[in-house]
MIMARMI-749373 format. One record per atom (N, C-alpha, C, O): x, y, z; residue in three letters. Coordinates in steps of 0.001 Angstrom, whole numbers, plus 500000, padded with zeros to 6 digits. Example, Ala and Ser with C-alpha at 12.3 -4.5 7.8 and 13.67 -1.06 7.14 Angstrom:
// residues 2
513190494310507800ALA512300495500507800ALA513200496700507800ALA514236496681508465ALA512850497750507080SER513670498940507140SER512900500030507870SER513409501138508039SER
// end
This chain:
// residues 264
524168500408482973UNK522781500161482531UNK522455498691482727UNK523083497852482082UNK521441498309483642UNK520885496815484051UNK520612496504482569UNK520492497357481690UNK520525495075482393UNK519463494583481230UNK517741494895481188UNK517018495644481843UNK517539494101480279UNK515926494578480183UNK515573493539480622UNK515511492460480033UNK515107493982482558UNK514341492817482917UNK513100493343482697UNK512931494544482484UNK511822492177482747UNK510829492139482245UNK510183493362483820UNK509425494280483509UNK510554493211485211UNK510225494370486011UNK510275496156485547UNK509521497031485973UNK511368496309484594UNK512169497543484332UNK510790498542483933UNK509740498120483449UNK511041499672484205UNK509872500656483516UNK509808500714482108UNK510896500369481646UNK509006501000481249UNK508785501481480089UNK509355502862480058UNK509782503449481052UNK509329503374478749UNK509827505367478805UNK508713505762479230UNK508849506658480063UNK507410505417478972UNK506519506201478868UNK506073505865480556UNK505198506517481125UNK506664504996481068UNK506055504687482935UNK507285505973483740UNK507184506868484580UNK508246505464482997UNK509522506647483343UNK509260508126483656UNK509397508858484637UNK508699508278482032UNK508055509822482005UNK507046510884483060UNK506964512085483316UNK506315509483483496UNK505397509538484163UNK505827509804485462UNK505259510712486069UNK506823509114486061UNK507249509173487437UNK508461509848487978UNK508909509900489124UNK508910510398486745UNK510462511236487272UNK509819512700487825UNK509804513136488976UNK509508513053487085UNK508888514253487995UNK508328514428489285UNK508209515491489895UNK507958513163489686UNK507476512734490972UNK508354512618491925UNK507963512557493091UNK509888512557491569UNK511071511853492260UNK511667513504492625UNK511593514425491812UNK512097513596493640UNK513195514621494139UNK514248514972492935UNK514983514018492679UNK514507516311492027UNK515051516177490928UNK516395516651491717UNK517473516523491136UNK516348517211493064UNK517715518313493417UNK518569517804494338UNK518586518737495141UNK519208517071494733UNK520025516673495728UNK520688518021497015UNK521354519052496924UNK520124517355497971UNK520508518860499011UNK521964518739499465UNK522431518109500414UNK522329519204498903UNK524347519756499448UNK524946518672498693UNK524241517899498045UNK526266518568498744UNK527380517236498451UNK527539517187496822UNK527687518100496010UNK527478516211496710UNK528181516511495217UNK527011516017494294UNK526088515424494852UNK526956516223492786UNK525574515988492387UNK525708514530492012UNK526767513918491875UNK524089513915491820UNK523942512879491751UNK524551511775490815UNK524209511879489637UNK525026511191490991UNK526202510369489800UNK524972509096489914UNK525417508535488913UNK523945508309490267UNK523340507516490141UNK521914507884489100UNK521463509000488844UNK521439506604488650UNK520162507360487543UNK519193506549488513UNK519058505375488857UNK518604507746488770UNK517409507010489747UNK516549506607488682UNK515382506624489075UNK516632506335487769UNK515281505058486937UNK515833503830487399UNK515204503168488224UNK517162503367486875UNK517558502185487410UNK517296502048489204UNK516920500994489716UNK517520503066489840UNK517052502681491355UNK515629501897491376UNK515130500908491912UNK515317502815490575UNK512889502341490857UNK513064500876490100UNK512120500097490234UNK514203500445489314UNK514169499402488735UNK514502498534489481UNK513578497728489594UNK515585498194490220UNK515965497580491003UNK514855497059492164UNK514702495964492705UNK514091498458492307UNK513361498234493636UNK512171497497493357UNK511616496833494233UNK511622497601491827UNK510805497193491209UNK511199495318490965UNK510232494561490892UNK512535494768490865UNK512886494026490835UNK513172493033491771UNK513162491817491582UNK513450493692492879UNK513041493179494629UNK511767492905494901UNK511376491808495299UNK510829494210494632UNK509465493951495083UNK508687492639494315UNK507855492012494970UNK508972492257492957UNK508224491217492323UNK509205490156492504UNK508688489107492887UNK510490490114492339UNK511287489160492674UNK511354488144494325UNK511690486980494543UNK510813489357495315UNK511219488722496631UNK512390488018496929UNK512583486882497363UNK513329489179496515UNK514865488629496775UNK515315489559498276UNK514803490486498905UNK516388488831498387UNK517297489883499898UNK517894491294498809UNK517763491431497593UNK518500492105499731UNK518820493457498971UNK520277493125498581UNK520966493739497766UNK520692491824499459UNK522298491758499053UNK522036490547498030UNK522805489595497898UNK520968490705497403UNK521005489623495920UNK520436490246494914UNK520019489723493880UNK520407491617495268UNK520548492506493974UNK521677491819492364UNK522877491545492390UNK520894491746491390UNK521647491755490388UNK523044492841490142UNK522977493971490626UNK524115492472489473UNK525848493510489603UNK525089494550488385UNK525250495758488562UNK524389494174487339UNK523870495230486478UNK523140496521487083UNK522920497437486290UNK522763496669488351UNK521605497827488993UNK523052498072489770UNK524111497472489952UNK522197499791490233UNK523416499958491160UNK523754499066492345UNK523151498007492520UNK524852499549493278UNK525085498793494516UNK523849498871495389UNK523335499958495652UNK523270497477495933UNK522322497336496674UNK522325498471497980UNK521381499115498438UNK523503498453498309UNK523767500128499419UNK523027501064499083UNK522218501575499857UNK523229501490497665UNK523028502756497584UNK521149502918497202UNK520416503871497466UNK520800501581496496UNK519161501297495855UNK518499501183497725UNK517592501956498033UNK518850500555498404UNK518516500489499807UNK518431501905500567UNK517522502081501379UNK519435502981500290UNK519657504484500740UNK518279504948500052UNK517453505410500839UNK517968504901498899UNK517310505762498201UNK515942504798498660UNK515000505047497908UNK515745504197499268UNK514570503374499179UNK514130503750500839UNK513006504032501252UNK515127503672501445UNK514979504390503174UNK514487505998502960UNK513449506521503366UNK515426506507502297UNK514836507907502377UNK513457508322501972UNK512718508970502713UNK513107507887500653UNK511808507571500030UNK510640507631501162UNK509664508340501408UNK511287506488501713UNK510120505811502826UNK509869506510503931UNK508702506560504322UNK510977507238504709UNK510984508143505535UNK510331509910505551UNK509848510648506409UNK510610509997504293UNK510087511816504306UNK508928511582503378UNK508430512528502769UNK508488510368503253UNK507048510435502657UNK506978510487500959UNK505975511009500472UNK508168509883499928UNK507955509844498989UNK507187509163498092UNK506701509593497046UNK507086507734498715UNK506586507191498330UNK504759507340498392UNK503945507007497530UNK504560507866499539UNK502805508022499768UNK502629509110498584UNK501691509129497787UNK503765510056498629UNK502915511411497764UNK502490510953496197UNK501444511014495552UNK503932510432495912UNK503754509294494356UNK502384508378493998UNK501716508329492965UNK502243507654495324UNK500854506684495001UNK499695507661495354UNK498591507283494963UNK499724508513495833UNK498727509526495930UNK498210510592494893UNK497104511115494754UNK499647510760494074UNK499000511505492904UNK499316510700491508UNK499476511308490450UNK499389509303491609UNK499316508433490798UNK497454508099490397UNK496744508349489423UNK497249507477491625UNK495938507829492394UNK494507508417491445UNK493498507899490967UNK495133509853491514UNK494115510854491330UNK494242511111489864UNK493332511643489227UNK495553510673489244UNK495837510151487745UNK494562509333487344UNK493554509699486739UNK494837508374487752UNK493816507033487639UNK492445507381487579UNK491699507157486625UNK492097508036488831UNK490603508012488371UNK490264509492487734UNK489240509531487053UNK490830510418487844UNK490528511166486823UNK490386510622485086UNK489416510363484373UNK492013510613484848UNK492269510327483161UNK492005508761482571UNK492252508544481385UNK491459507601483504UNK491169506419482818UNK489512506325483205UNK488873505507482543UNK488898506979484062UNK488016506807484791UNK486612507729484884UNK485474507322485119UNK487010508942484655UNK486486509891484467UNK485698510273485929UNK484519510586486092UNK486633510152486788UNK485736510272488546UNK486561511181489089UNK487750511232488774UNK485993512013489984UNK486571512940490580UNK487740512330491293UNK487833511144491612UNK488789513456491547UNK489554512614492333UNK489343512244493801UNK489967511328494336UNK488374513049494472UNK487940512624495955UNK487074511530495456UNK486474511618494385UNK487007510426496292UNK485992509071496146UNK484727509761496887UNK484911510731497621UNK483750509354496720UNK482431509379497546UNK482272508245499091UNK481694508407500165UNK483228506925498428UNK483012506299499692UNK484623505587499662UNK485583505876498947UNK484503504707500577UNK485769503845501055UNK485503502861501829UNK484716502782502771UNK486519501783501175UNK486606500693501852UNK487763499991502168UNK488684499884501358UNK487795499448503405UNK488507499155504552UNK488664497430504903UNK487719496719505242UNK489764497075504770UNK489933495704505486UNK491502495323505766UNK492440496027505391UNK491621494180506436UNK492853493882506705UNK493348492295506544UNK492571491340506517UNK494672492216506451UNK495544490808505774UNK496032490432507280UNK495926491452507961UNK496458489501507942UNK497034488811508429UNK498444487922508007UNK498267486711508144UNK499738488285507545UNK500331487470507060UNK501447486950507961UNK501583487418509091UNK502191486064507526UNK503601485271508388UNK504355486362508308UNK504246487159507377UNK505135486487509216UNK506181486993508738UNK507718486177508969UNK507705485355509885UNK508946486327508266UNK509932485784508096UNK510432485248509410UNK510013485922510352UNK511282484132509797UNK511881483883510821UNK512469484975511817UNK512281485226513008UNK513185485464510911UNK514535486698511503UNK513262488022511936UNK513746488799512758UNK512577488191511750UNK511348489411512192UNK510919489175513606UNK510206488237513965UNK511423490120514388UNK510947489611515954UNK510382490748516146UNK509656490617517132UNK510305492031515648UNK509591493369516251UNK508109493332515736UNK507893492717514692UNK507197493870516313UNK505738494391516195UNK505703492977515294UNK505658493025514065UNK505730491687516051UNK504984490724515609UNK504269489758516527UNK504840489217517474UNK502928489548516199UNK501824488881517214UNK501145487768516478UNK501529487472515346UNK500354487263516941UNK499586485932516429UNK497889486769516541UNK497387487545517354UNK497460486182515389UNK496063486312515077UNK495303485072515224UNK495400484108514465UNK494451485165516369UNK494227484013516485UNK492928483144516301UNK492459482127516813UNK492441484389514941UNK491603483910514665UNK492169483116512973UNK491782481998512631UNK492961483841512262UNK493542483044511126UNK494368482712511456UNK495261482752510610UNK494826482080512991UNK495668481256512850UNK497686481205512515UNK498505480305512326UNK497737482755512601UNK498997483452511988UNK499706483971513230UNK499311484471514283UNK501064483629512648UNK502059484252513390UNK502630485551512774UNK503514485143512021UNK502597486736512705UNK503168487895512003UNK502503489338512236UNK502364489940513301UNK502137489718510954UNK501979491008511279UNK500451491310510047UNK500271490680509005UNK499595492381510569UNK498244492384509622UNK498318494282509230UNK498591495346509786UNK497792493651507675UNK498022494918507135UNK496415495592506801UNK495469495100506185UNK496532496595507323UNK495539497235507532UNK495362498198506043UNK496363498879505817UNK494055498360504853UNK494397499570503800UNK493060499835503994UNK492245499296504743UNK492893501252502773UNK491822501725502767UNK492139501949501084UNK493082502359500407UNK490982501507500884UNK491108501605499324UNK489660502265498736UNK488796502349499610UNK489225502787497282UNK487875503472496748UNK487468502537495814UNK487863501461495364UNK486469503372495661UNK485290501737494862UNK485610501312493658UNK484750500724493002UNK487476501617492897UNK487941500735492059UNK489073500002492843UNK489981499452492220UNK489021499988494388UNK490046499290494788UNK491707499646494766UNK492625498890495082UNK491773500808494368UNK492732501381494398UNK493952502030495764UNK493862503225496047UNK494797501332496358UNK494967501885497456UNK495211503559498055UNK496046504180497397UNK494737504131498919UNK494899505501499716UNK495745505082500704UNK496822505655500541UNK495770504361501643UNK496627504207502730UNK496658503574503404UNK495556503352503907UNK497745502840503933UNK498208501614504155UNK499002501497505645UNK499948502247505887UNK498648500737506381UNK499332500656507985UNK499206499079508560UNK498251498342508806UNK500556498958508637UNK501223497730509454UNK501625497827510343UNK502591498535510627UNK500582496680511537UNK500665496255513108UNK500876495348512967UNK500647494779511900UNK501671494522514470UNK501286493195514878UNK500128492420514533UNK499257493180514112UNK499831491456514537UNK498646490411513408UNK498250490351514746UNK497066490034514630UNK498503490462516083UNK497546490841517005UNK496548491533517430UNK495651491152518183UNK496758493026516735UNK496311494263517098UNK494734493821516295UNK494828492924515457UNK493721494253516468UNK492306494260516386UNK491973494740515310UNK492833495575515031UNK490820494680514123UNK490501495131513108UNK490098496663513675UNK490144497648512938UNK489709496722515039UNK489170498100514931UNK490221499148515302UNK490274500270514797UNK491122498633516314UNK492278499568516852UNK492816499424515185UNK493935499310515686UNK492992499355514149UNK493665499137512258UNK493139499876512141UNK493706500845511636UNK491601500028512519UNK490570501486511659UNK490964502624512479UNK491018503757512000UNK491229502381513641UNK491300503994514272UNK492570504534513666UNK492458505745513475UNK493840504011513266UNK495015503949512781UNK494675504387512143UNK494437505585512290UNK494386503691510893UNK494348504089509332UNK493400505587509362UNK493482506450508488UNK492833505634510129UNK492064506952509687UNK492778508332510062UNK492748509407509462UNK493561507892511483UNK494440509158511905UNK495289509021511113UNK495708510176511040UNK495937508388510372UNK497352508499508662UNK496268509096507800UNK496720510082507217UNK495199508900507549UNK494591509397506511UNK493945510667506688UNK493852511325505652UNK493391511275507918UNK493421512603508144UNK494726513599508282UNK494692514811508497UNK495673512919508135UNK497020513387508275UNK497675513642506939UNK498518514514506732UNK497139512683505950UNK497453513094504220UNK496821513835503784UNK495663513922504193UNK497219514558502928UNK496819515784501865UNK495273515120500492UNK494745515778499595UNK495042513862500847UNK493535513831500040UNK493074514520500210UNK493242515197501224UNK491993514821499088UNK490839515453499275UNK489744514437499485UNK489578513377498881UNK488994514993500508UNK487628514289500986UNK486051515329500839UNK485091515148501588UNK486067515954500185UNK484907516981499742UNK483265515926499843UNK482187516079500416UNK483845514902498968UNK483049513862498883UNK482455512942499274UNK481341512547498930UNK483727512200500632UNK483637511595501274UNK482366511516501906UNK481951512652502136UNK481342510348502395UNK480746509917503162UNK480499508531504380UNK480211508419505572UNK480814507651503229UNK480344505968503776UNK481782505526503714UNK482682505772502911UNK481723504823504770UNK483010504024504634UNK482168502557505040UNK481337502499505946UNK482641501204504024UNK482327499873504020UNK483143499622504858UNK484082500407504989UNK483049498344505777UNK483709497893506458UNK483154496491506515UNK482055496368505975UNK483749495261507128UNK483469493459507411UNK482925493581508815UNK482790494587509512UNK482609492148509093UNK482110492035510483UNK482802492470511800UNK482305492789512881UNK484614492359511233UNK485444492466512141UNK485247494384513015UNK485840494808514007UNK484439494944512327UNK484781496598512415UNK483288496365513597UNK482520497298513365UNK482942495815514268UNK481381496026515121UNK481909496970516122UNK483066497207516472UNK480653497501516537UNK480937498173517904UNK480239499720517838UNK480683500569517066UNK479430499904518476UNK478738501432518701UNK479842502394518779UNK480146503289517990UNK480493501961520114UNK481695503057519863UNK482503503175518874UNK483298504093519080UNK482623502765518097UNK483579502976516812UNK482958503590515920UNK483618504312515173UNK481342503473515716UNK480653503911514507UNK480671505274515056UNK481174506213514438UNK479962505422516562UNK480073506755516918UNK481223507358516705UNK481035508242515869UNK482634507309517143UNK483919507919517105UNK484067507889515438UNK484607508884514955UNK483779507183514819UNK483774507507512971UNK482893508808512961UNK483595509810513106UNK481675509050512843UNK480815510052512935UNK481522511232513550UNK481689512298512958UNK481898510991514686UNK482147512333515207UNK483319512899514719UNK483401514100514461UNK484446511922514542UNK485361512737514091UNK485607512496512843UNK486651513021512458UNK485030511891512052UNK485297512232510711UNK483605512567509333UNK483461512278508145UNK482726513243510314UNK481265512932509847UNK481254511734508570UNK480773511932507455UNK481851510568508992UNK481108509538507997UNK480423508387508456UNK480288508301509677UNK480071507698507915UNK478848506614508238UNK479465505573508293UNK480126505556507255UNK479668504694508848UNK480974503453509065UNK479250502180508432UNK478282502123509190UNK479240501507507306UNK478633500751507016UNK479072499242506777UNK479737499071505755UNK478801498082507577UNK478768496875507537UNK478442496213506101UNK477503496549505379UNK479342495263505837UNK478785494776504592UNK479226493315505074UNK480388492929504942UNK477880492269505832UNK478358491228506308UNK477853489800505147UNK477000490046504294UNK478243488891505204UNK478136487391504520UNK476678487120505153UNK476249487156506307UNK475925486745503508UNK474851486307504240UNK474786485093505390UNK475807484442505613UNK473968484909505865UNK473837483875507089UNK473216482388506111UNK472879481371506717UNK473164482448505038UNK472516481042504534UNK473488480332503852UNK473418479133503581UNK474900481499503424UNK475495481007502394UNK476951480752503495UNK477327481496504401UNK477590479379503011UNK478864479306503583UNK480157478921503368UNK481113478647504093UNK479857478990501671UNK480621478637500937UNK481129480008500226UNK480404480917500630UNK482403480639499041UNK482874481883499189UNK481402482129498216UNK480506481537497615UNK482007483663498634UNK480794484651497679UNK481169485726497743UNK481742486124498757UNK480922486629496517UNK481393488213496635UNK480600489121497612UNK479454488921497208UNK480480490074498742UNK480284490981498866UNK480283492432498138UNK481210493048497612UNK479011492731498285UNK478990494067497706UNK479652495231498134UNK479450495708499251UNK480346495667497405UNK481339497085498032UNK482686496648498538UNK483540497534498488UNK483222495029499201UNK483752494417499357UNK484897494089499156UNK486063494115499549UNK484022493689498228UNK484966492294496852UNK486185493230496591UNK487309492727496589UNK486044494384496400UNK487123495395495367UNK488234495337496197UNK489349495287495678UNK488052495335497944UNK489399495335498568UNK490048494011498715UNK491214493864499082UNK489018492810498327UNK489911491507498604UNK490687491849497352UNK491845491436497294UNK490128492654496195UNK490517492150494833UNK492046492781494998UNK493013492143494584UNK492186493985495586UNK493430494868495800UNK494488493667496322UNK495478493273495705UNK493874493061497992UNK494918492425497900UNK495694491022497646UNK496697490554498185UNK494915490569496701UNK495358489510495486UNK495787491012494203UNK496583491702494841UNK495701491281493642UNK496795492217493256UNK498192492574493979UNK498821493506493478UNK498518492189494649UNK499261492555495643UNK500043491109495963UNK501049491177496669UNK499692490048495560UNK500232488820495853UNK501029488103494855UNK501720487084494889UNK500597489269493630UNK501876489132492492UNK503256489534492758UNK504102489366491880UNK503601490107494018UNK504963490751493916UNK505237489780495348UNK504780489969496476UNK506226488592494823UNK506216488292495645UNK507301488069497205UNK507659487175497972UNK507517489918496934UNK508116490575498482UNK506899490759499281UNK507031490934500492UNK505468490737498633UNK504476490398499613UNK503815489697500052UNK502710489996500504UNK504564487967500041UNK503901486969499978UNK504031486592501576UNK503386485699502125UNK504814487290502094UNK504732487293503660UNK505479487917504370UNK506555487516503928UNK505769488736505295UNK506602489905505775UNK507393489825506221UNK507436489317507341UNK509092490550505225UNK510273490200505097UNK510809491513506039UNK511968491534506453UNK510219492180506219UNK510770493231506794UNK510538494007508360UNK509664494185509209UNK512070494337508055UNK512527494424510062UNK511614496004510895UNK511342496431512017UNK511496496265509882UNK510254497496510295UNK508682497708509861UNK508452497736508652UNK507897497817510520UNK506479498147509903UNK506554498989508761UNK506035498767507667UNK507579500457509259UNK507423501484508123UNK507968501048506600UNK507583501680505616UNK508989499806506467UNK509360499450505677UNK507819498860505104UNK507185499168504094UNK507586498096505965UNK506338497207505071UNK505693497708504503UNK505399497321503372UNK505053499108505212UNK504354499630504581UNK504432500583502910UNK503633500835502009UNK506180500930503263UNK506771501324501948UNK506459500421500735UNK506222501000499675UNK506433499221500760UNK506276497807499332UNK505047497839499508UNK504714497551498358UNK503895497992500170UNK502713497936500116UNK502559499241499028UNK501710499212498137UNK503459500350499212UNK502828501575498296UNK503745501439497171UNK503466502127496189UNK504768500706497105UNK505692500633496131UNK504661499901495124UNK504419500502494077UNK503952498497495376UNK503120497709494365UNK502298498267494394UNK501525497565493742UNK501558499439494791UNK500349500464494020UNK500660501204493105UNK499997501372492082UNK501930501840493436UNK502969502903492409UNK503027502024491391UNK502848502502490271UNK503216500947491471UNK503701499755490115UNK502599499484489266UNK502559499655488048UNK501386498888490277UNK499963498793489625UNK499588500149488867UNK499345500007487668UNK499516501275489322UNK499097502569488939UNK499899502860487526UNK499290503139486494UNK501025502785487584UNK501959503312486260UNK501711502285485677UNK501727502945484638UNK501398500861485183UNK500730499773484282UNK500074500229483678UNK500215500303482457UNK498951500783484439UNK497637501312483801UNK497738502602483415UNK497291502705482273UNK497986503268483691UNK498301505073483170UNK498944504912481911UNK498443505603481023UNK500384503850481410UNK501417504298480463UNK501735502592479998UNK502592502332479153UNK
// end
């Protein structure tokens, strides 16, 4: 049993998320590890921004918190968790259906680590060497889905992405209409290819032209706000990891984290 770091779950965040976790191990011998301490550990990496081989000796062996954190990431555990964390949220604190009516869309540019040489490019409009994270979040800012490219790749080739992962998840969109987007999303063909294949309305929400100093955008603001939420854990203060799919795993790991705060 780790100590009580201040990362560790509560019972009542516990309660909340074991059921969410694979309870059956397929073949071999049964599970001798307590996967709470795993989500702890991982929970302890993600806000800590430590290496996996500086795991604390109190959590299990970093091997095995790293196994359970690959698999997670691979057969999709982690999306289903922040997905019906999600629909927690705005149902039982919120009182909103769980399909959003609209969505909004933007993307990060960050460094990434020395040792990171795959799917990494320069953005050359912020000026960055790394990789840009593309989300789609609803009008409390809450993340749906999350995709990491090269900090090269284009805000709009991010939207065509993010939307084929997101027609590919099990949301419900009953509701769906408008999707907000920044200046970076222009282009006829894109609004058209939004329309056609997903009947929604791709809407601009640009900075006025008088003002040039910061200011909130309407419909906006909620996704910068997501990712400064997101700059508390700081395994996301710039991209440590040797795979996109990893990245994108800690991107849903600190929603899973944000989400169970607020639920329990």
């Amino acid at each position: 049993m780790s100590e009580s770091y201040p990362t560790n779950l509560s019972d009542d965040q516990w309660h909340l998320l074991k059921p969410l976790l694979s309870s059956v191990k397929s073949g071999g011998r049964p599970r001798s590890v307590d996967l709470r301490q795993v989500v702890n550990a991982l929970l302890y990496i993600l806000m800590g921004g430590i290496a996996w081989r500086s795991l604390p000796y109190d959590f299990p062996k970093w091997q095995t918190v790293y196994w359970y954190f690959a698999q997670w990431r691979d057969d999709g555990t982690l999306e289903c968790i922040n997905q019906t964390l999600y629909e927690y949220e705005r149902t039982a604190n919120h009182d909103r259906p769980p399909s959003p009516s609209y969505v909004v869309v933007d993307s990060q540019s960050v460094d990434s680590a020395s040792m990171i040489h795959e799917h990494v490019g320069i953005d050359g409009n912020k000026r960055v060497k790394g990789r840009k994270r593309h989300i789609i979040g609803d009008s409390l800012g809450l993340l749906m889905v999350a995709v990491v490219t090269a900090a090269n790749v284009s805000d709009t080739q991010g939207l065509r992405l993010l939307l084929e992962r997101l027609r590919q998840s099990s949301f419900n969109f009953q509701r769906w209409y408008l999707l907000y987007v920044d200046g970076g999303y222009r282009g006829q063909a894109l609004c058209h290819w939004v329309m056609d294949t997903f009947g929604v309305i791709l809407q601009m929400v640009l900075r006025p032209s008088e003002r040039k100093d910061f200011c909130l955008l309407p419909r906006r603001w909620v996704i910068e706000r997501t990712f400064g939420w997101f700059y508390w854990c700081r395994r996301l203060s710039r991209d440590y990891e040797y795979t996109t799919a990893s990245a994108e795993a800690f991107l849903y790991l600190a929603s899973i984290r944000l989400l169970l705060r607020r639920l329990a």
